[in-house]
ZALO-266720 format. One record per residue (C-alpha): residue in one letter; x, y, z. Coordinates in steps of 0.001 Angstrom, whole numbers, padded with zeros to 6 digits, always signed. Layout:
N
AXYZ...
# end
This chain:
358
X+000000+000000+000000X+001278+003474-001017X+002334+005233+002412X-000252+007421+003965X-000454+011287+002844X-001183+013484+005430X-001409+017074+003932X-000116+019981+005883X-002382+022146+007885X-004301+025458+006655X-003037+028453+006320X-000851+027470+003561X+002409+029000+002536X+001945+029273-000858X+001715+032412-003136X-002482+031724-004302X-002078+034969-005661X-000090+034469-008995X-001186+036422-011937X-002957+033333-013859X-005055+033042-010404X-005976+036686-009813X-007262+036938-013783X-009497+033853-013664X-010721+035260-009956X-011761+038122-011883X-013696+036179-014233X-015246+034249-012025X-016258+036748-009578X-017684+038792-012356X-019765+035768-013509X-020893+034717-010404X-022440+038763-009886X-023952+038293-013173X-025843+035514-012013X-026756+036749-008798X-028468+039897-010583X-030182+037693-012947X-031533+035119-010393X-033990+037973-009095X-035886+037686-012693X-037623+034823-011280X-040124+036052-008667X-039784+033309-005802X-036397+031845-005214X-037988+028665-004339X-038546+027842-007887X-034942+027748-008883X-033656+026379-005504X-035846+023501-005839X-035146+022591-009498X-030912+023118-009244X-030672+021123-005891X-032309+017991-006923X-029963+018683-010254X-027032+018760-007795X-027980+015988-005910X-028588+013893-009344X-025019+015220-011164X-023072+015279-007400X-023948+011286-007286X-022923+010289-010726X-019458+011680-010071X-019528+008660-007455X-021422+006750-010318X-024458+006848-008420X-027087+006560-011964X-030475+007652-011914X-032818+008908-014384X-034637+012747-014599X-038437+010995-014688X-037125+008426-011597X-035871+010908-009612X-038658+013349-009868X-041399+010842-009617X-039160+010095-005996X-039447+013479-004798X-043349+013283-005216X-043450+010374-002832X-043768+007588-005013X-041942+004366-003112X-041005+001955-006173X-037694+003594-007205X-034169+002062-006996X-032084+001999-004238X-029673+004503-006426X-032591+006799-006877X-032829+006676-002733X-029365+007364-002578X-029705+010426-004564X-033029+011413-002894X-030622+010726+000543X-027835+013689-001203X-031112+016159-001397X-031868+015396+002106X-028610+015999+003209X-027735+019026+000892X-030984+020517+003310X-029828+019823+006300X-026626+021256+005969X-028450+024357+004773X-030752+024438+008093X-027247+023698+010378X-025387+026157+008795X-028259+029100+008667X-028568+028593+012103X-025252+029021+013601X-024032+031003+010787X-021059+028492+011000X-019517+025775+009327X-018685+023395+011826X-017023+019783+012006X-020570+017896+013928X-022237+019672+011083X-020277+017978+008237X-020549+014738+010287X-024237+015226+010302X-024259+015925+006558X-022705+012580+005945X-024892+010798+008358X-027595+011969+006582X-026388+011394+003684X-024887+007431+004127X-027799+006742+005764X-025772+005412+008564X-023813+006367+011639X-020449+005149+010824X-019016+008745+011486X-015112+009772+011441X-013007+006930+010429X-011713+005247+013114X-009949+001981+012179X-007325+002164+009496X-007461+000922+005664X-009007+003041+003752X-006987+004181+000385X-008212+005444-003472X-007952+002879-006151X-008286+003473-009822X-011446+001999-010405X-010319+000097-013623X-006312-001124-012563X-007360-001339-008856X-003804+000072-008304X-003272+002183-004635X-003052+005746-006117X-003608+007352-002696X-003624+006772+001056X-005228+009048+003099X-004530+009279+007114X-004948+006694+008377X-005094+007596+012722X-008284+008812+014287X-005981+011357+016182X-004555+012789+013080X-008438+012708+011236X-009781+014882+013794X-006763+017201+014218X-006840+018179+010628X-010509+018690+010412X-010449+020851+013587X-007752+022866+011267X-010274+022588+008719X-013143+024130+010311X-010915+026692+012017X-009889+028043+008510X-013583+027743+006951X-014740+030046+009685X-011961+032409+010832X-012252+035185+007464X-008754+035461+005906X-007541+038145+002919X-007744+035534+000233X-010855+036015-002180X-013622+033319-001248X-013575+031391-004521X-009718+030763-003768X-010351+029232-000172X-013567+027279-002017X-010802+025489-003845X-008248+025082-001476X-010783+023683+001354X-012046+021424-000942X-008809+019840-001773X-008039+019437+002295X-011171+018025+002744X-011179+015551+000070X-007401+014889+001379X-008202+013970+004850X-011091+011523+003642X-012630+011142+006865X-015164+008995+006147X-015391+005429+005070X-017951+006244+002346X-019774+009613+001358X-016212+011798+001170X-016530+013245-002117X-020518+014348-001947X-020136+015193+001189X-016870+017398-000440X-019388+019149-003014X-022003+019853-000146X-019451+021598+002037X-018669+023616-001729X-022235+024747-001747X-022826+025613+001789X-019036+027764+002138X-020082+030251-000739X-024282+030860-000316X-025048+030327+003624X-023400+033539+005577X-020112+032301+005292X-019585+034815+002518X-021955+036677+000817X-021741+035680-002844X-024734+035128-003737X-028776+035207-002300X-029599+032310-002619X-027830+028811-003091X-027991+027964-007150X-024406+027913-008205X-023787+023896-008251X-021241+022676-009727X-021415+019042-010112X-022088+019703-013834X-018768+020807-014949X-016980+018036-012641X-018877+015487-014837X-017557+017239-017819X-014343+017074-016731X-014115+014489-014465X-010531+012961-015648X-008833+016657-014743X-010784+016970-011291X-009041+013454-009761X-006080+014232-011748X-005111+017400-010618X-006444+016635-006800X-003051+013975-006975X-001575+016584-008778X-001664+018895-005637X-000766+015837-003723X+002163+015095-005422X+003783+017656-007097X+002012+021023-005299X+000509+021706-008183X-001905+024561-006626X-002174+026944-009641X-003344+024403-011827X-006194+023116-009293X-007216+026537-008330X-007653+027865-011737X-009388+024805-012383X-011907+025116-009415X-012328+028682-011015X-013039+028228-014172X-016218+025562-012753X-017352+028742-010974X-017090+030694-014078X-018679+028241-016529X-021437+027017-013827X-022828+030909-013609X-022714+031422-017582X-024691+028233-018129X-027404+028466-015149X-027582+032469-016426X-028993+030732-019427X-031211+028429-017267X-032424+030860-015842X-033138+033031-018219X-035002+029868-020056X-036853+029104-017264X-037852+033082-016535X-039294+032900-020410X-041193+029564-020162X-042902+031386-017230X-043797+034427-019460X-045196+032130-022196X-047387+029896-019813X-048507+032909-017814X-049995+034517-021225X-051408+030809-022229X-053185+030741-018468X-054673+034096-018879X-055799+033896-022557X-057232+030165-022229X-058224+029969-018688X-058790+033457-017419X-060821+032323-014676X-058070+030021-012859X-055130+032558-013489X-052994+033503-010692X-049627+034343-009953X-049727+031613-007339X-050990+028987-009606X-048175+029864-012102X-044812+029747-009272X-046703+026304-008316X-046632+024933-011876X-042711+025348-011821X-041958+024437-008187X-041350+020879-009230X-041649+019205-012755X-044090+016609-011538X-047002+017374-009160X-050273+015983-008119X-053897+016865-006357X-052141+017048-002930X-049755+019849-003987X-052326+022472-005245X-054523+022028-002107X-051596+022219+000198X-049714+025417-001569X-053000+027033-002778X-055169+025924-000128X-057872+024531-002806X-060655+022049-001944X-059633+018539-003890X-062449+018990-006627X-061236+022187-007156X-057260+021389-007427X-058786+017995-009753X-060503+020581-011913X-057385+022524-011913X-054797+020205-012893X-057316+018725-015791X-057822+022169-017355X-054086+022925-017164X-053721+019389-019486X-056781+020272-021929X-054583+023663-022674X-051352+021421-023064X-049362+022793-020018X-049387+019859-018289X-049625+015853-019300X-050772+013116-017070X-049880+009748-016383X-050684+007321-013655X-048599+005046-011214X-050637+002238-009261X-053747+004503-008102X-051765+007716-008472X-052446+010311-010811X-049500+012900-011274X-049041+015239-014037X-046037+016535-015831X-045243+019987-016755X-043755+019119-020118X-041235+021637-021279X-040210+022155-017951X-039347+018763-017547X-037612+019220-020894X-035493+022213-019483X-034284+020448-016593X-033578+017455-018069X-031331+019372-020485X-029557+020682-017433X-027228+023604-017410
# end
């Protein structure tokens, strides 16, 4: 077995400030305003935190090759119980991206029990910090060592105390530059048995939209996406860092997913903010009577919905929501299909948007 790497502890001394860095900070910075401006477009920021986190918690798990399908994974977040244990697993990631939102929100902290919490929730299981030794990174094809994490409880815990003292404790370097750099320590320690890199992208999410600094409004800025894309740099240059301090390469790499991410859910947005427009005109033209702004934000909370949902957001009696739902399909908004005794119905071209992804 390769011999354990135990990385040294934060701050770093290392210039993170070279001129390749500070231009790509730029860019990315200026991307990630552009999309905070445009995210107001959509009138309630439940809408788009609803759609990009079950994205997240879908692209986040096939990094770990964690496969489920758009129309399985939605019909699981409606509460319908024959889905596949990977489908559970990614329904487990949503559940787990939200509770790291509620820990963090209230404490305004980032703290280790709340990452262990995160991966509880998200394992499924209450395994916690790695206590007995073994653990190492194969490549999944050769099944060769390529890396050894720590391997002593003592030396697990000391560096994530490190960890969360340099997540919380503001330093001068700009946010999207300690984004990068605690996700490399974190993956690096691997504290867990199982869970280490979701668990990695959650702590991502929750660093740069949840008080710790004040990027954006609201959480949307996943990026899962581009890790997919480019999957062979991401492990790459993590060993990179590893082995030959490769920093410059890895940070401009975590910026440019920051960068790209924001251009291409500017573009969701936008797409989304338009498909509202269109149905809002449709509603009022066909069904005038029904119209409200309420009934529209409902229609793109979630790409599947059902009877329940309209009389628990609008507060409708069931014939009512019924009557609802089956005028919204007559006018082609919405399509309906059945599971066992269920009737759910589909909003079509937003299903088609967020299947397309960012």
């Amino acid at each position: 077995m390769n011999k354990e790497f135990i990385p040294p502890t934060l701050p770093l001394d290392f210039d993170f400030e070279t001129t390749k860095i500070l231009k790509k900070t730029i860019l990315a910075n200026k991307a990630l305003a552009k999309l905070n401006g445009i995210s107001k477009i959509i009138p309630n920021s439940e809408i788009l935190i609803n759609s990009l986190v079950l994205q997240e918690a879908k692209d986040s798990s096939e990094i770990e090759n964690i496969i489920t399908t758009h129309d399985e994974l939605y019909k699981a977040d409606i509460d319908i119980a024959a889905v596949s244990n990977e489908t559970k697993e990614v329904q487990n990631y949503k559940k787990a991206l939200l509770e790291g939102f509620n820990l963090v929100s209230d404490s305004n902290l980032l703290l280790k029990r709340h990452i262990v919490k995160i991966q509880m929730e998200l394992e499924n299981n209450t395994a916690g910090i790695r206590k007995q030794s073994g653990t190492n990174l194969k490549n999944a094809q050769t099944g060769e060592v390529i890396f050894t994490p720590p391997q002593n409880n003592h030396d697990i815990h000391t560096l994530l105390d490190n960890l969360e003292k340099y997540i919380n404790e503001p330093n001068d370097l700009d946010p999207l530059i300690n984004m990068a750099i605690i996700h490399f320590q974190f993956e690096t320690i691997h504290p867990f048995y199982d869970g280490n890199g979701r668990t990695g992208r959650i702590i991502n999410i929750l660093f740069l939209f949840l008080l710790l600094n004040d990027l954006l409004d609201i959480p949307i800025l996943y990026l899962s996406r581009y890790i997919i894309t480019h999957k062979n740099d991401y492990y790459r240059l993590l060993q990179e860092v590893r082995t030959k301090d490769s920093w410059e390469e890895w940070i401009i790499y975590m910026l440019s997913a920051v960068e790209e991410t924001s251009i291409q859910t500017i573009t969701l947005i936008n797409k989304i903010k338009n498909l509202m427009s269109e149905n809002k005109i449709l509603l009022k033209e066909k069904l005038p009577k029904i119209y409200s702004k309420d009934l529209l934000e409902a229609l793109f909370m979630h790409p599947y919905t059902k009877i329940d949902f309209l009389i628990n957001s609008l507060g409708l009696h069931r014939d009512t929501a019924s009557k609802y739902l089956n005028e919204l399909e007559k006018i082609g908004i919405l399509e309906s299909t059945k599971k066992g005794r269920t009737k759910y119905f589909i909003h079509k071209e937003l299903f088609a948007l967020l299947k397309e992804g960012i």
